[in-house]
C-alpha positions, 0 to 999 in steps of 0.5 A, spaced: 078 394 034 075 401 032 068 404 035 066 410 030 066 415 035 074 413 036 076 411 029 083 413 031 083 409 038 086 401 037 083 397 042 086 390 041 083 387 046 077 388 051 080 389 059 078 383 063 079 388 069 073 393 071 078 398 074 082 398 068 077 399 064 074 405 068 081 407 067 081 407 059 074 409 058 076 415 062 082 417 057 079 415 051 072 419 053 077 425 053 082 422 047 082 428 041 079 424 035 082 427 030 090 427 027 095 426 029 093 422 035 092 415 035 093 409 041 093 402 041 090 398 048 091 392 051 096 387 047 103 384 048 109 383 044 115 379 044 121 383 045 127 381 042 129 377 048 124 372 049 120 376 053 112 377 053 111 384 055 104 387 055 102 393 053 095 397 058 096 403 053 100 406 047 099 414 045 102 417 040 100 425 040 103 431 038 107 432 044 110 424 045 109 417 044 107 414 051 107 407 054 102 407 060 102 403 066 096 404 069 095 402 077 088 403 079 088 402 086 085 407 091 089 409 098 095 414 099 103 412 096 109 414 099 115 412 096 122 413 093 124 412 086 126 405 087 119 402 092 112 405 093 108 404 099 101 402 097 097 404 103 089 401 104 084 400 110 091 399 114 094 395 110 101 396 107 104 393 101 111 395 098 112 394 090 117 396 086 116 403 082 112 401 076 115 406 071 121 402 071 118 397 068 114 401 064 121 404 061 123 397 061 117 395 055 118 402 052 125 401 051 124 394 048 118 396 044 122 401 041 127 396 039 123 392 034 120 398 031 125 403 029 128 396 026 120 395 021 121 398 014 117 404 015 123 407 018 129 406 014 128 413 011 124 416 017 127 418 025 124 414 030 121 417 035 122 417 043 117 412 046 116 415 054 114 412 059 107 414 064 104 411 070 096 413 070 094 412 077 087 411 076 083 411 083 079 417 083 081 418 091 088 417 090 094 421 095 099 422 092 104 424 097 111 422 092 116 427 092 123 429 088 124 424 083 120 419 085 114 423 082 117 423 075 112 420 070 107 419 074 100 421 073 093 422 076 087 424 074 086 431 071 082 435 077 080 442 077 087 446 077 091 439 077 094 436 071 094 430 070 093 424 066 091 428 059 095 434 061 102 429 059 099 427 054 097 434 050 101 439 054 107 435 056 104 436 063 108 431 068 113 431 072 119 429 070 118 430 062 122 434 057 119 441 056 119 439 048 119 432 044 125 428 042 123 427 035 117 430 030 111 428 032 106 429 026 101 425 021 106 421 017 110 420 024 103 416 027 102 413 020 109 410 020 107 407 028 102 405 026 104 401 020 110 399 024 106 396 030 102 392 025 109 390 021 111 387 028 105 384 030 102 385 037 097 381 038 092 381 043 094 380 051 094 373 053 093 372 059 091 364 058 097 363 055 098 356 058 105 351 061 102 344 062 095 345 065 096 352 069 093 359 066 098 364 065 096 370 070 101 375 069 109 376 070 112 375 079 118 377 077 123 377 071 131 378 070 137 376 064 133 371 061 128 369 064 121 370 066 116 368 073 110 367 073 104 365 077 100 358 074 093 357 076 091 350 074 085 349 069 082 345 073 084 345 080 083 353 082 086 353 088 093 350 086 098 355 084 105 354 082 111 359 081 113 358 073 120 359 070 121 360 063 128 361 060 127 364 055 130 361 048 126 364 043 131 370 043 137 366 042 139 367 036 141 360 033 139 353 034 146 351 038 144 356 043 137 355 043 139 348 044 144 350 049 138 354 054 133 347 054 140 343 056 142 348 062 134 348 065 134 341 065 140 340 068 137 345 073 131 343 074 136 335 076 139 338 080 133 343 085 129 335 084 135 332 088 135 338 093 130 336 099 131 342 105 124 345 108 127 352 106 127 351 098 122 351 094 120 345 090 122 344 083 115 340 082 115 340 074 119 340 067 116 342 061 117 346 054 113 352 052 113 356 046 117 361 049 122 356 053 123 351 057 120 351 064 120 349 070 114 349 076 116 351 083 112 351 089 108 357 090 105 360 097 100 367 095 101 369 102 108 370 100 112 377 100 118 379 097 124 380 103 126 386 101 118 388 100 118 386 108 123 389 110 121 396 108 113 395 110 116 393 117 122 397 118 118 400 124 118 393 127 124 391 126 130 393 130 137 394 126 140 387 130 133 384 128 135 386 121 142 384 121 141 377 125 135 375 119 140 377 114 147 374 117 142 368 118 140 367 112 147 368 108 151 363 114 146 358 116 149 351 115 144 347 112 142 351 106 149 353 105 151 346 105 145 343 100 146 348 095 152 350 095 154 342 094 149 342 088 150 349 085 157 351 086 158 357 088 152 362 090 151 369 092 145 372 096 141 377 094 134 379 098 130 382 092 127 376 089 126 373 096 120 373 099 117 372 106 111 367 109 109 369 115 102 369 119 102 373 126 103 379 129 110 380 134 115 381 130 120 382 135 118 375 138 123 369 136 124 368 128 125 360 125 131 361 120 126 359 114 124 367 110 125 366 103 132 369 099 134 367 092 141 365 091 145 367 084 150 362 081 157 367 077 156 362 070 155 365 064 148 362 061 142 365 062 139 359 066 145 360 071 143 367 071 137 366 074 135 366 082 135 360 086 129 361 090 130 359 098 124 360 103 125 362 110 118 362 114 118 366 120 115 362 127 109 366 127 105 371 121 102 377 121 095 378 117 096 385 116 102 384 109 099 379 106 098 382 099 092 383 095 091 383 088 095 388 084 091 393 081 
């Protein structure tokens, strides 16, 4: 969708948030309106291997062909290059570092598009990765490489957002494009965007009788998103999709719906208060899927122990993990349903609700645990919950910007 005074400005979908909106009408009120400037907002594509990724903007300029992540949340950010610290009115969260995932949809995007037709006798461009931290307000206080592509608004004498987009002003950034970036280049973009049909952003894209409302965590194979009921809105499930689409063959799309049913058999017949409950199967156009239970005011343990490093002692730290690798009744119940497992905290996530951390801790924080086998559905994480005796208001997280 076009407007006349931005003909070269592709919004496929009208945002439903007004922080992200107040962010593209910003870029878009200083975005050139002439060639070979063009940008796409809002949609999604499946990528190769089955997987949804939305889009919030697309630039094609002649200094680059960018992805942006925009974050529009006020505050100030500390970091590194793998974690942000999000800090806001006292409160602290901990989220790993968008460009990342930005660099992860851009390399997924460019898959699809150097392999359409308009391409077989033209160079594919490079697509780069940006984060537009959009806040007016915002302190920034990230440093060394954790700054890389990272962009704020442009104020007085600091470039910012349009300065990477125009003069490759960022962090970070080469000093010069790889590829040409010309009006048959943007043409051939835009052809080749039409040619593998992105579509507008879903967001109610529905499993069974939950909306859709973005992605929790995602890995080899699989995808977690959050499920809101249609009709009872405060019931919320953690939905798994493996993702069959980008199987090749029927035999191996086949094989996919045959593990995630065995899995879903085997966590039914699990029962420990520290394991998620596996409530659901169903089939979706993706993939199969199955429904755990959910908890909103859950963190991510490696997200925990980052926002609460100050309160944490390395004995305290040492205790929670060596107690969640050697407790005997998860160690017995998933290892006689699962076979052989390994532990890692970075899909886990921590139920709490009072303040004195250093005070007795009941072995129920929440870990996932990875099996060895092959298949995409082995692969993924089986989600443990570890509640601690009491919680601490103060990390429950808020909706993401």
């Amino acid at each position: 969708m076009n407007d006349a005074s931005h003909p070269n400005w592709s919004a496929i979908t009208a945002s439903a948030f007004p922080w992200e909106m107040e962010a593209l009408e910003y870029l878009r009120a200083q975005f050139p309106t002439y060639e070979p400037y063009r940008a796409w907002s809002n949609f999604e594509f499946i990528a190769d291997d089955g997987s949804v990724n939305e889009v919030d903007l697309l630039v094609f300029s002649p200094q680059g062909l960018f992805l942006i992540e925009i974050k529009s949340r006020p505050g100030i950010i500390t970091g590194d290059a793998r974690t942000w610290n999000w800090q806001q009115d006292g409160h602290t969260e901990v989220m790993d570092n968008p460009v990342l995932l930005a660099n992860q949809k851009a390399r997924k995007l460019a898959s699809l598009l150097r392999r359409q037709r308009v391409f077989e006798k033209l160079p594919f461009p490079f697509i780069e990765p940006l984060v537009f931290c959009s806040a007016e307000n915002l302190q920034c206080r990230l440093q060394g490489n954790s700054r890389f592509h990272v962009c704020l608004r442009d104020q007085g004498g600091r470039p910012g957002i349009m300065a990477a987009i125009m003069r490759r002003q960022c962090p970070g950034l080469a000093e010069k494009p790889r590829g040409t970036f010309n009006r048959p280049t943007g043409k051939a973009v835009a052809r080749a965007l039409e040619q593998v049909g992105i579509k507008p952003s879903h967001r109610s894209r529905r499993v069974g009788d939950y909306e859709l409302q973005g992605i929790i965590d995602e890995g080899p194979g699989y995808q977690d998103f959050l499920g809101k009921h249609v009709a009872l809105k405060d019931t919320l499930r953690r939905i798994r999709i493996y993702l069959a689409q980008g199987q090749t063959t029927p035999e191996q799309r086949a094989m996919i719906h045959r593990c995630a049913e065995r899995e879903f058999r085997l966590l039914q017949a699990l029962e420990h208060r520290g394991v998620l409950r596996a409530m659901e199967f169903t089939n979706h156009e993706l993939g199969p899927a199955i429904l755990f239970q959910h908890f909103p005011s859950a963190v991510r343990l490696d997200h925990f122990l980052i926002q609460r490093k100050d309160h944490l002692s390395d004995d305290l730290r040492l205790g929670l993990n060596a107690g969640l690798m050697t407790d005997p009744r998860i160690a017995r119940g998933t290892i006689h349903c699962m076979g052989q497992l390994s532990c890692s905290p970075k899909t886990g996530n921590v139920r709490s609700k009072t303040a004195t951390i250093e005070r007795r801790w009941s072995r129920n924080a929440m870990i996932p645990w990875r099996r060895a086998p092959r298949m995409a559905v082995a692969r993924a994480p089986r989600i443990v919950t570890i509640r601690m005796a009491e919680s601490d208001t103060s990390i429950e997280p808020t909706r993401a910007r």
